[in-house]
Z-matrix of the N, CA and C atoms (Angstrom, degrees):
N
C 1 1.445
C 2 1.523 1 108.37
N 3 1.182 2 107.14 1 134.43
C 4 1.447 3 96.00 2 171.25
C 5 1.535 4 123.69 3 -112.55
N 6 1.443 5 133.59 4 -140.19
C 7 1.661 6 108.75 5 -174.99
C 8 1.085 7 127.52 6 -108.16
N 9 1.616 8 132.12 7 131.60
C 10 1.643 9 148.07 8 -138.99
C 11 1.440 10 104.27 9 72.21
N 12 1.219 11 139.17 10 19.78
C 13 1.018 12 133.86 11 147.97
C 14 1.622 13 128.23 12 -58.32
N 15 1.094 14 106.61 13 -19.63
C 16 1.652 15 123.79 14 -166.19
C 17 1.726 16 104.77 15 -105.06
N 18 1.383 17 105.67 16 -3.84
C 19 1.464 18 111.59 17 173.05
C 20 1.442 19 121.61 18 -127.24
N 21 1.594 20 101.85 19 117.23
C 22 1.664 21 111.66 20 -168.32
C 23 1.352 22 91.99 21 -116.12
N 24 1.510 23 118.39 22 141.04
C 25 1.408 24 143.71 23 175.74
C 26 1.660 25 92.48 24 24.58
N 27 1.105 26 94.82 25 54.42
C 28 1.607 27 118.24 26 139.53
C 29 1.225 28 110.61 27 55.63
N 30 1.360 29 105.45 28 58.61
C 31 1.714 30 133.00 29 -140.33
C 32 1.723 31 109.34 30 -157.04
N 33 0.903 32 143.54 31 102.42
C 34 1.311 33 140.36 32 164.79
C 35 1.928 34 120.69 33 -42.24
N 36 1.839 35 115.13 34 98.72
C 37 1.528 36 88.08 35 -165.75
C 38 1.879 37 78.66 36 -125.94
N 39 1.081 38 97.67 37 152.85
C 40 1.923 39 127.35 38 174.88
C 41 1.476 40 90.22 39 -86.59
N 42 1.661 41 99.84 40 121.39
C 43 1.445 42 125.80 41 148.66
C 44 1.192 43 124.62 42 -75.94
N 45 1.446 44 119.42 43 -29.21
C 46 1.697 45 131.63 44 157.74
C 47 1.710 46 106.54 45 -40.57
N 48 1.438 47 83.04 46 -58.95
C 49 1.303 48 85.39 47 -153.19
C 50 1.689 49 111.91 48 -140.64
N 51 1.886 50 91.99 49 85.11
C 52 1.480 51 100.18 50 -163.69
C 53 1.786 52 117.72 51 -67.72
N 54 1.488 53 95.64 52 -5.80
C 55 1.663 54 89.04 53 -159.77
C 56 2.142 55 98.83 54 -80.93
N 57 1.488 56 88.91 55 -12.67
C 58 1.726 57 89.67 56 161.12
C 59 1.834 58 125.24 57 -48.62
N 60 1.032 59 131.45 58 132.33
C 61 1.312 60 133.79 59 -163.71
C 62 1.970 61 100.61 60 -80.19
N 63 0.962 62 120.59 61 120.72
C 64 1.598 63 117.91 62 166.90
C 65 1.254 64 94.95 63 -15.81
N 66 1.904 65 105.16 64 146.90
C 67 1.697 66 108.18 65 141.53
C 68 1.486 67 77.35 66 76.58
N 69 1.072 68 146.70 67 70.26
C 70 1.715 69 153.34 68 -139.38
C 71 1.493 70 123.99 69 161.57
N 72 1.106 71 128.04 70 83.23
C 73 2.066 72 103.25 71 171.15
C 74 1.442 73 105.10 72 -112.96
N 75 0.933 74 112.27 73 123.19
C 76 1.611 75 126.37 74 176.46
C 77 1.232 76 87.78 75 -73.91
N 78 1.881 77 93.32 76 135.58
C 79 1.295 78 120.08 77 164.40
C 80 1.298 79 119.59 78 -158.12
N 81 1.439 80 102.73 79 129.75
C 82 1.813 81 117.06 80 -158.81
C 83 1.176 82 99.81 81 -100.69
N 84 1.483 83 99.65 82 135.58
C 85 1.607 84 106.10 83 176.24
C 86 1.744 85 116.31 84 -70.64
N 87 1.616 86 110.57 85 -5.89
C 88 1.314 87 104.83 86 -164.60
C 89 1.699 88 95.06 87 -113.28
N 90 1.299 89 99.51 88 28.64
C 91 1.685 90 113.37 89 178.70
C 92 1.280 91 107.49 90 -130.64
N 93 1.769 92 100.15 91 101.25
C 94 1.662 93 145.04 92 -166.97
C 95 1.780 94 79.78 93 -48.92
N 96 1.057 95 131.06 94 -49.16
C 97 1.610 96 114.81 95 -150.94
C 98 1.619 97 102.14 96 -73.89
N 99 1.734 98 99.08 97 -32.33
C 100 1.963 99 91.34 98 -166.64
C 101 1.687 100 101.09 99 -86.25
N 102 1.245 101 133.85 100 -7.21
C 103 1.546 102 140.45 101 -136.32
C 104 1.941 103 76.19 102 -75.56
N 105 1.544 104 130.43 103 -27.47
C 106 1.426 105 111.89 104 -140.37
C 107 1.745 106 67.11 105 -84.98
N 108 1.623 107 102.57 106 -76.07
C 109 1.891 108 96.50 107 -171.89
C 110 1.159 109 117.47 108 -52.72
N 111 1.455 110 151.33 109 17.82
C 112 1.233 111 125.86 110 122.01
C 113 1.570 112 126.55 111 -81.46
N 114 0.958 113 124.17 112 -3.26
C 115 1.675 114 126.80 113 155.56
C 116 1.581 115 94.13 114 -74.38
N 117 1.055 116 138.39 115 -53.51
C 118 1.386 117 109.13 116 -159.34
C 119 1.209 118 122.58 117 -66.92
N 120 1.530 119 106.50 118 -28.56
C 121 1.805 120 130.91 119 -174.27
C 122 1.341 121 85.06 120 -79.59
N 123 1.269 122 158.68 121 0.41
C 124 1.423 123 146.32 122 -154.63
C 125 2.186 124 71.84 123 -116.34
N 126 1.173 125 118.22 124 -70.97
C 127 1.529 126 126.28 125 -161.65
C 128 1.291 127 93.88 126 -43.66
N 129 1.459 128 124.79 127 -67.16
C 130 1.166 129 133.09 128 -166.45
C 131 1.856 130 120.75 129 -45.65
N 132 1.522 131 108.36 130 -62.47
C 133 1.290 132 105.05 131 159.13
C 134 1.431 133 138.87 132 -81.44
N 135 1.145 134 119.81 133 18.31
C 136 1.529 135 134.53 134 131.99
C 137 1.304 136 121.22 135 -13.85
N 138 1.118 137 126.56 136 -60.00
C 139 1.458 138 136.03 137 -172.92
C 140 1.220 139 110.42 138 -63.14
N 141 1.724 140 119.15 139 -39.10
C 142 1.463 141 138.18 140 -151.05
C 143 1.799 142 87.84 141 -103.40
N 144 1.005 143 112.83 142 -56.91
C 145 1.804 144 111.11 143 -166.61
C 146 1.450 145 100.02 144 -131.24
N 147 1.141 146 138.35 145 102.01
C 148 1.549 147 130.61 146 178.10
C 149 1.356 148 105.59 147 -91.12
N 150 1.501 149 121.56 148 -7.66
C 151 1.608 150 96.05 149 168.74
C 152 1.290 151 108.92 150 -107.63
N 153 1.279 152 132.42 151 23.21
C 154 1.502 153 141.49 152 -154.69
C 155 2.296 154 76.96 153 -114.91
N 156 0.999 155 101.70 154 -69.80
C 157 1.551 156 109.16 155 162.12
C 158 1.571 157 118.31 156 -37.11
N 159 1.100 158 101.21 157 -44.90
C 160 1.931 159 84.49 158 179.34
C 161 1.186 160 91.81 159 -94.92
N 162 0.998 161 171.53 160 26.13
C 163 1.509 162 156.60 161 -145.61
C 164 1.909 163 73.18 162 -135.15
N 165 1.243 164 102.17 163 -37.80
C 166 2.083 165 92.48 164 -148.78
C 167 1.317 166 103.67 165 -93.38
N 168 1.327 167 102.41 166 -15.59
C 169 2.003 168 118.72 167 172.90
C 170 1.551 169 98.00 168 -85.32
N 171 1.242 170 145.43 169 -69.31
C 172 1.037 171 144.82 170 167.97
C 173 1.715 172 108.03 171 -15.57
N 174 1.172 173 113.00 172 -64.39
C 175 1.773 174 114.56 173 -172.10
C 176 1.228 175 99.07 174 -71.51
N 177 1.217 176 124.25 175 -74.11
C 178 1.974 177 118.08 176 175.37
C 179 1.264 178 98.61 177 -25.28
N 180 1.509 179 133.64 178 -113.24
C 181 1.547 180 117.68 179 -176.92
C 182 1.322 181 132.76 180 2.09
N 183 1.397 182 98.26 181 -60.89
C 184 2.216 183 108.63 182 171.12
C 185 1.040 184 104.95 183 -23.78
N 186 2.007 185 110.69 184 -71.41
C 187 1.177 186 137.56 185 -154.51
C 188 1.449 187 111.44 186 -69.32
N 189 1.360 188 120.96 187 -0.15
C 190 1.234 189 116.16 188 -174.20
C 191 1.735 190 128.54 189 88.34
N 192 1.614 191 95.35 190 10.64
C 193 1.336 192 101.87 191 151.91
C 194 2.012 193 145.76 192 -52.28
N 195 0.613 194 125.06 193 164.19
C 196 1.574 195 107.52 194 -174.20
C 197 1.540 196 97.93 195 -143.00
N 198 1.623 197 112.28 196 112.99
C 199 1.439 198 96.02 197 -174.85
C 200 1.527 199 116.81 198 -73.44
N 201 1.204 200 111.91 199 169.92
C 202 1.585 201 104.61 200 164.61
C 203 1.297 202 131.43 201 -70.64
N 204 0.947 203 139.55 202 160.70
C 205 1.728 204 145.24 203 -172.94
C 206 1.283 205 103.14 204 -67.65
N 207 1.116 206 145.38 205 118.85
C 208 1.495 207 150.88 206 153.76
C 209 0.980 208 104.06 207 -93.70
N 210 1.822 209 114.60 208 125.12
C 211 1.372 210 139.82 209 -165.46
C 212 1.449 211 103.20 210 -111.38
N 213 1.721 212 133.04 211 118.91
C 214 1.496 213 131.11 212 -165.82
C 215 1.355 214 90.81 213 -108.70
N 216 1.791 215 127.78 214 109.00
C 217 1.593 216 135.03 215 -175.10
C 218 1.555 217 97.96 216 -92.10
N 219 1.147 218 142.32 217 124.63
C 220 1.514 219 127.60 218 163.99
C 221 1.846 220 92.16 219 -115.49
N 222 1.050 221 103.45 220 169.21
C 223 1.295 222 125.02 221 150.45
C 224 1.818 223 125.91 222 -89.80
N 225 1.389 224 137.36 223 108.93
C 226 1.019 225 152.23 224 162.79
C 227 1.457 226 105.89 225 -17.87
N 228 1.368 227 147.97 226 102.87
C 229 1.148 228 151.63 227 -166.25
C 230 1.803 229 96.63 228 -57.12
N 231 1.118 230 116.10 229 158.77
C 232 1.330 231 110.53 230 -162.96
C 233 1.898 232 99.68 231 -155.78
N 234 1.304 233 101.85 232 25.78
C 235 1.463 234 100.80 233 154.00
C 236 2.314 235 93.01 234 -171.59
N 237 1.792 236 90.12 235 -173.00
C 238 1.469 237 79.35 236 -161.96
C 239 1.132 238 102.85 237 -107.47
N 240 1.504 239 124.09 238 29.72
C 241 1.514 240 124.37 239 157.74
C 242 1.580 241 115.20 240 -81.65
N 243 1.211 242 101.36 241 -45.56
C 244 1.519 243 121.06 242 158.30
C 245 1.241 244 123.64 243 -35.61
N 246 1.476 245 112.40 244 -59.84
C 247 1.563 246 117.47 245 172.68
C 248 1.676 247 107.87 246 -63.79
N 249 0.822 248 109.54 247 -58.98
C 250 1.658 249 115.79 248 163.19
C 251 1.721 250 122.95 249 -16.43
N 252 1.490 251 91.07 250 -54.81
C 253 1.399 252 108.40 251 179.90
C 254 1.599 253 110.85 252 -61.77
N 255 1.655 254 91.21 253 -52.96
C 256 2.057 255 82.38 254 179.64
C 257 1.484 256 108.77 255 -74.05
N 258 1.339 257 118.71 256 -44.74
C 259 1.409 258 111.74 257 166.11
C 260 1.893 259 121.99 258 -16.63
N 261 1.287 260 110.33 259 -61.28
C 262 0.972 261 123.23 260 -163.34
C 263 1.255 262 118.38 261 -66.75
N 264 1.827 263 90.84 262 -34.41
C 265 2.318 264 96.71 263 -175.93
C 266 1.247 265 88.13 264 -86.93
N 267 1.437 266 130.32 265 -37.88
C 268 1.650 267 108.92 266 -168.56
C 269 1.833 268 120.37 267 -61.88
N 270 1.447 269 92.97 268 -28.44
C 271 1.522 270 103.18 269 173.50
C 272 2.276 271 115.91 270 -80.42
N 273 1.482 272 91.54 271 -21.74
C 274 1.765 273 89.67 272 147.67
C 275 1.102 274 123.00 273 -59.64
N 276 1.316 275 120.18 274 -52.71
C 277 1.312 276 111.41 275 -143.35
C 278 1.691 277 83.75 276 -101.78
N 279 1.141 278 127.73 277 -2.12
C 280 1.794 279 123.18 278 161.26
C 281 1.422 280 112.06 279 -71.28
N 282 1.495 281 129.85 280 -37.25
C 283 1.677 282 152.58 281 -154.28
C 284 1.957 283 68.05 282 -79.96
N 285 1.299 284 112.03 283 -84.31
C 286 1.493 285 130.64 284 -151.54
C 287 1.844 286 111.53 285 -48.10
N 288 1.166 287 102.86 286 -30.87
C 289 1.595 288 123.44 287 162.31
C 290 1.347 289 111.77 288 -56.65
N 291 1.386 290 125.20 289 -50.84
C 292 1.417 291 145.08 290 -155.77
C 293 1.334 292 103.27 291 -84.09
N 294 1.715 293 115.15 292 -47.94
C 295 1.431 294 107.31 293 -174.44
C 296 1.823 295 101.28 294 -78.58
N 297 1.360 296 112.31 295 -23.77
C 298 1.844 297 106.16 296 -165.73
C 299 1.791 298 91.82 297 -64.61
N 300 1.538 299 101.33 298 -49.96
C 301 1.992 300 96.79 299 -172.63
C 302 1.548 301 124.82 300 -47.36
N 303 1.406 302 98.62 301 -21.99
C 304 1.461 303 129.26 302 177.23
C 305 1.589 304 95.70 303 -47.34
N 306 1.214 305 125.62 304 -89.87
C 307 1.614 306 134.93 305 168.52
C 308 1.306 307 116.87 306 -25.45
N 309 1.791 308 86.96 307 173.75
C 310 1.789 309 83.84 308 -161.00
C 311 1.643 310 91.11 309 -105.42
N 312 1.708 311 103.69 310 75.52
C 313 1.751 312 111.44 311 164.85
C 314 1.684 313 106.54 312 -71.28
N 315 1.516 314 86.77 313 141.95
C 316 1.667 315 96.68 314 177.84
C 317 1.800 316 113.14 315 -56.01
N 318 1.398 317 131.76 316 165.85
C 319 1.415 318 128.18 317 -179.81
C 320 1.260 319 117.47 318 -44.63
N 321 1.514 320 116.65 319 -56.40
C 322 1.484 321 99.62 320 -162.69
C 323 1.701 322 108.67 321 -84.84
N 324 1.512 323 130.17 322 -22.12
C 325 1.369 324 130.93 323 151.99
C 326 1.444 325 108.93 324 -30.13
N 327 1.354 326 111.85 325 -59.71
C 328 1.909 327 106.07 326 -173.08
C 329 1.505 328 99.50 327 -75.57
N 330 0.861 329 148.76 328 -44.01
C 331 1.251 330 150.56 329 143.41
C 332 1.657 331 111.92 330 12.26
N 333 1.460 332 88.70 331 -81.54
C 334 1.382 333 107.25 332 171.25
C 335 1.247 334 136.09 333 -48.19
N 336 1.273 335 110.95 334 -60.74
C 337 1.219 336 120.25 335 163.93
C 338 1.300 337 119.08 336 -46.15
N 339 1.237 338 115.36 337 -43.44
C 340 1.582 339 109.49 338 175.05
C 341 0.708 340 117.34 339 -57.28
N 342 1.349 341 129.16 340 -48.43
C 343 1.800 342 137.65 341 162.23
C 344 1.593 343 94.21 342 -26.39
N 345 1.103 344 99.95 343 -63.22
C 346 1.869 345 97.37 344 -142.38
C 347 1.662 346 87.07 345 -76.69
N 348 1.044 347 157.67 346 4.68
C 349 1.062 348 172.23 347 156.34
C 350 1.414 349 119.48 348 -65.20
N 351 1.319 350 110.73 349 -51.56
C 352 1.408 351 112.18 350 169.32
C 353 1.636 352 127.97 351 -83.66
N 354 1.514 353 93.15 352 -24.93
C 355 1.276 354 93.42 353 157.92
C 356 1.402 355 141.09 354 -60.96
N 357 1.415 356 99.19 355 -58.18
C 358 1.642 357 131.76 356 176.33
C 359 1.727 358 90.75 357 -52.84
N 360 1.286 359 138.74 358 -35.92
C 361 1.467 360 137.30 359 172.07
C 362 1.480 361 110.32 360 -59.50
N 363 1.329 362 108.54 361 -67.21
C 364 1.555 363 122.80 362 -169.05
C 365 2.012 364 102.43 363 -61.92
N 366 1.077 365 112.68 364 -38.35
C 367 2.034 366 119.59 365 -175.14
C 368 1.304 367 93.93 366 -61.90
N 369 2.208 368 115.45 367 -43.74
C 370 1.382 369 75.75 368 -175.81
C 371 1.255 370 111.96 369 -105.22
N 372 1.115 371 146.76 370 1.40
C 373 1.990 372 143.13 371 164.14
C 374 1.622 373 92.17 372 -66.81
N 375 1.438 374 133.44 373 -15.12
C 376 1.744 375 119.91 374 164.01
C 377 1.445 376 97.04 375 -84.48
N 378 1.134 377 131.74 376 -51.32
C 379 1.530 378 107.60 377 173.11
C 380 1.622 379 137.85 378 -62.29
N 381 1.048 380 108.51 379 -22.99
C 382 1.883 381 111.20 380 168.55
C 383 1.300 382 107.75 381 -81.80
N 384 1.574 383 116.41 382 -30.79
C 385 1.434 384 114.38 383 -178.03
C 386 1.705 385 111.63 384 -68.77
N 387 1.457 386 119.95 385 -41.51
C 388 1.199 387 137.18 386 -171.84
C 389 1.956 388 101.04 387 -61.82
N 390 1.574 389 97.34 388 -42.88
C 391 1.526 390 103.17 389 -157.34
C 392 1.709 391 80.58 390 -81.79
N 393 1.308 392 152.05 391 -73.62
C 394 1.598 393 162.46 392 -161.42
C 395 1.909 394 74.58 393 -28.43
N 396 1.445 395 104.63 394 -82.92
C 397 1.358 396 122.30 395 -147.97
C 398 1.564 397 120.98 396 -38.31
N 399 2.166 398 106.45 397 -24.25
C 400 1.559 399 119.25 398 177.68
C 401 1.398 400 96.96 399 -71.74
């Protein structure tokens, strides 16, 4: 084939794979080349369908996908209202930890939480300590 061959009445159609409808690109999740752009189209419509998104991250992974590294950049709070501010959600979501362990969560749920409990404790006594210490 050579080029505009793949476009009928001005329509995108697969010679692979004609039974695809124009205005169409088949793409297999168990096809190493599309697995990256369907993770991204998985990020992207997130907003619009978030379980349509995990449903399509879930199978990529199965299949032996590998997501990419997501890098979290913040900026260093740089006054002490700021610190305050994370102070305050990290100590929510410590309060909110405290009442879930409360219940009768199965082992490794309380488990967890404790984890995330001790953490969410220690991030924020490293953040007042960090902010005291400038």
């Amino acid at each position: 084939m050579s080029k505009g061959d793949h476009i009928v009445e001005g329509k995108f159609q697969s010679d692979k794979y004609p039974w695809a409808a124009r205005g169409f690109v088949p793409l297999k999740t168990t096809d190493p080349d599309a697995r990256d752009l369907l993770w991204e189209y998985a990020q992207r419509r997130r907003r619009i369908d978030a379980d349509f998104a995990d449903d399509l991250e879930r199978v990529l992974v199965e299949e032996g996908f590998q997501p990419p590294r997501t890098e979290v950049v913040a900026a260093a709070p740089t006054g002490r209202s700021e610190v305050l501010v994370l102070r305050e959600g990290l100590d929510r979501i410590a309060e909110a930890i405290r009442e879930t362990s409360a219940g009768a969560l199965p082992k490794a749920l309380s488990e967890l939480s404790t984890g995330l409990l001790t953490l969410a404790e220690r991030l924020a006594d490293y953040i007042t300590h960090q902010w005291h210490s400038n």
